[in-house]
C-alpha positions in Angstrom: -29.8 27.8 46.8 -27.6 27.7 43.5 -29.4 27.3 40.2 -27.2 24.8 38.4 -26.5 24.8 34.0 -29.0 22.5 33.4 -31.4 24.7 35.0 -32.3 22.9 38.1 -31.6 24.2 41.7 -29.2 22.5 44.8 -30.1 23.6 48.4 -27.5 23.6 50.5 -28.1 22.0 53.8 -27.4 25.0 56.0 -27.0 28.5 54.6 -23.3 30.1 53.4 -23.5 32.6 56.6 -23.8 29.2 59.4 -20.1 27.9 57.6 -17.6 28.4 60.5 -14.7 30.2 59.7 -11.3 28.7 59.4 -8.8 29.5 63.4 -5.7 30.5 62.3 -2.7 29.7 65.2 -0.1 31.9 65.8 3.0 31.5 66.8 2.6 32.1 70.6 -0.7 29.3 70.1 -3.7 32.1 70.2 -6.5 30.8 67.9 -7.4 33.6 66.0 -10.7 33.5 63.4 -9.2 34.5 60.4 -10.7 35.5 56.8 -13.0 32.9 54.9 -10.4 31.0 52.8 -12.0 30.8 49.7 -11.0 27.4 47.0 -11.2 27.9 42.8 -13.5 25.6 42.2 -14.6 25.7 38.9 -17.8 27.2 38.4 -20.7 25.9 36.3 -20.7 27.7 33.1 -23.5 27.9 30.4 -20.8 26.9 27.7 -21.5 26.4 23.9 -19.9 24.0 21.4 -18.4 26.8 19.9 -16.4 28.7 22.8 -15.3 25.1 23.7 -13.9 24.5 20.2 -12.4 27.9 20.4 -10.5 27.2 23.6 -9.4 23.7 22.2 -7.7 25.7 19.4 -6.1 28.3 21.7 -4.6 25.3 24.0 -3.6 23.6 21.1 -1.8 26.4 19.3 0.2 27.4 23.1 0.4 23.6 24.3 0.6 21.2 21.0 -1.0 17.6 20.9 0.4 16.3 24.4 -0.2 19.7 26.5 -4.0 19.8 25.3 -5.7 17.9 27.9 -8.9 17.8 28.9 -8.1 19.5 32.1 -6.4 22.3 30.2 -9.2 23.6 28.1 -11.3 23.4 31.5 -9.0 25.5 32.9 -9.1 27.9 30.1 -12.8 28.1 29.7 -12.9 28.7 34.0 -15.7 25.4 33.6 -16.1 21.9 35.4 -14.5 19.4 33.2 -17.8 17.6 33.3 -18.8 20.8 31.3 -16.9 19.7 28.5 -18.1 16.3 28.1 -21.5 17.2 27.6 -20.5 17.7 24.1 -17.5 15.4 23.5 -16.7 11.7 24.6 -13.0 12.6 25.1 -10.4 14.5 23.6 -10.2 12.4 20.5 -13.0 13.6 19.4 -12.9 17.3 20.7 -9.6 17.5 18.7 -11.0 15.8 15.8 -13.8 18.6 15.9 -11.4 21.4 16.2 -9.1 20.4 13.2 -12.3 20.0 10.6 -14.1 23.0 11.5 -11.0 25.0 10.2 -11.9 23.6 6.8 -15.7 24.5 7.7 -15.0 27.8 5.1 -13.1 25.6 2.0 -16.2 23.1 1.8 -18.3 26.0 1.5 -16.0 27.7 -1.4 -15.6 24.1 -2.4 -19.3 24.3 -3.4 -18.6 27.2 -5.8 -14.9 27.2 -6.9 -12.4 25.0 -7.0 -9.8 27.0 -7.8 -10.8 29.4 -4.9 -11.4 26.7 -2.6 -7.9 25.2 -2.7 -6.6 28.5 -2.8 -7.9 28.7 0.8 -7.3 25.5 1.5 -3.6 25.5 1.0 -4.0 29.2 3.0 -5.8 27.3 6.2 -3.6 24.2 6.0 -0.4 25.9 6.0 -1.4 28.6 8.8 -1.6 26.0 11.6 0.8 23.1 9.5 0.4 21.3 12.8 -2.9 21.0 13.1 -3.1 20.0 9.5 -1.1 17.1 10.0 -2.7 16.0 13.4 -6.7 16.3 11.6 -5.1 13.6 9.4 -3.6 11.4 12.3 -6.7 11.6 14.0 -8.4 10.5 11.0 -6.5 7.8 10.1 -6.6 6.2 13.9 -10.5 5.7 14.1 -13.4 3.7 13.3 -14.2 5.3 9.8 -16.6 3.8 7.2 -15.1 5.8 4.5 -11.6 6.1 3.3 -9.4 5.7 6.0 -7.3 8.8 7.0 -9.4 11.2 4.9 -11.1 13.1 7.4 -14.5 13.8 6.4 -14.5 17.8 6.0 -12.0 16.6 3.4 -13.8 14.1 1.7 -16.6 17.0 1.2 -14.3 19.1 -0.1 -13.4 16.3 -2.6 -16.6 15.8 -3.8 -17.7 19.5 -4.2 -14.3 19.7 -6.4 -15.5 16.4 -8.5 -19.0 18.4 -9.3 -17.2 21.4 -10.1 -14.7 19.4 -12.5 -17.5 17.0 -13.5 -14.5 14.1 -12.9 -14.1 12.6 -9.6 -10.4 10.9 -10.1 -9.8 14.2 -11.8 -11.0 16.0 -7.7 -9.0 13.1 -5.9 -5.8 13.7 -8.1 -6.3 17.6 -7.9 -6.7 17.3 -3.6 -3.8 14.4 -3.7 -1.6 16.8 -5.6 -1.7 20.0 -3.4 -2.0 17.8 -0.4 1.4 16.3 -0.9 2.4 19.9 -1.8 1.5 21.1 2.0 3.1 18.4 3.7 6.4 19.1 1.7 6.2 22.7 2.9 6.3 23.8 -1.0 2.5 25.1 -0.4 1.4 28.6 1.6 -0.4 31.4 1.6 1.3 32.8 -1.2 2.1 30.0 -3.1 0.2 29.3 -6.3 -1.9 26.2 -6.2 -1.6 22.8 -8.5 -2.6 22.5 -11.8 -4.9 19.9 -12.9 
């Protein structure tokens, strides 16, 4: 009897100890009962939304945008792909998940400075400048109700920068300003951020 993730049990028809082990043939044709070959199956893992986001993000930064598959982050994790889509319809959206929840922090700043928040922000974006670009892409491909290719981490940042500056064209010019400064490579770490 196994006890499955969602809790439920499978009974296996005949116990481990009945499976016949595998005859090996030598070379002068003796059957000989060799050891239990054993397969890696993938085994059924209690897995969080968090650990699978974190794996998405290790694949991503070792494989890029093509060499994260599905498969891949299964592989990482040592889960059943099925384990994976229990949380996300496909990779789309897995990636999409991955990419905003590295702005998670800057909307939270957001909420109290501005000037601290794009600090980070131009710190986050240019860490992983790949990512940064593909949370756009992936934005800018999909069904979205509010401005297209602003990914939605982004537009909270926006309007947490319009409260603090009490001017909303004022937040969209500030975020267009230093976001055209990251994709020029002129904004890092170091680098001081735009003035409004």
């Amino acid at each position: 009897m196994t006890t499955m993730v969602d809790g439920s049990t499978l009974t296996t028809s005949r116990p481990v100890a009945d499976v016949p082990k595998p005859t090996v043939v030598t070379a002068d044709r003796r059957q000989v009962a060799g050891p239990p070959t054993t397969t890696s199956k993938p085994q059924a893992v209690n897995l969080s939304r968090t650990q699978i986001l974190h794996a998405t993000a290790i694949c991503l930064a070792e494989c890029g945008y093509d060499g994260t598959t599905i498969r891949r982050i299964a592989r990482e994790l040592g889960c059943a792909v099925g384990s994976i889509y229990r949380y996300f319809d496909d990779k789309r959206s897995l990636l999409d998940a991955v990419t905003q929840a590295r702005f998670e922090p800057v909307a939270q700043v957001a909420e109290v400075s501005a000037e601290r928040s794009a600090s980070l922000y131009a710190h986050v974006a240019a860490d992983e400048p790949q990512q940064y670009r593909l949370m756009f892409w992936l934005a800018s491909v999909g069904d979205h109700h509010e401005v297209p290719g602003v990914p939605a981490v982004i537009q909270r940042i926006i309007e947490a920068w319009a409260l603090q500056m009490g001017d909303r064209r004022k937040a969209e010019r500030f975020w267009s300003q230093l976001h055209g400064r990251i994709m020029l490579g002129e904004v890092g770490p170091n680098a001081a951020t735009p003035t409004r």
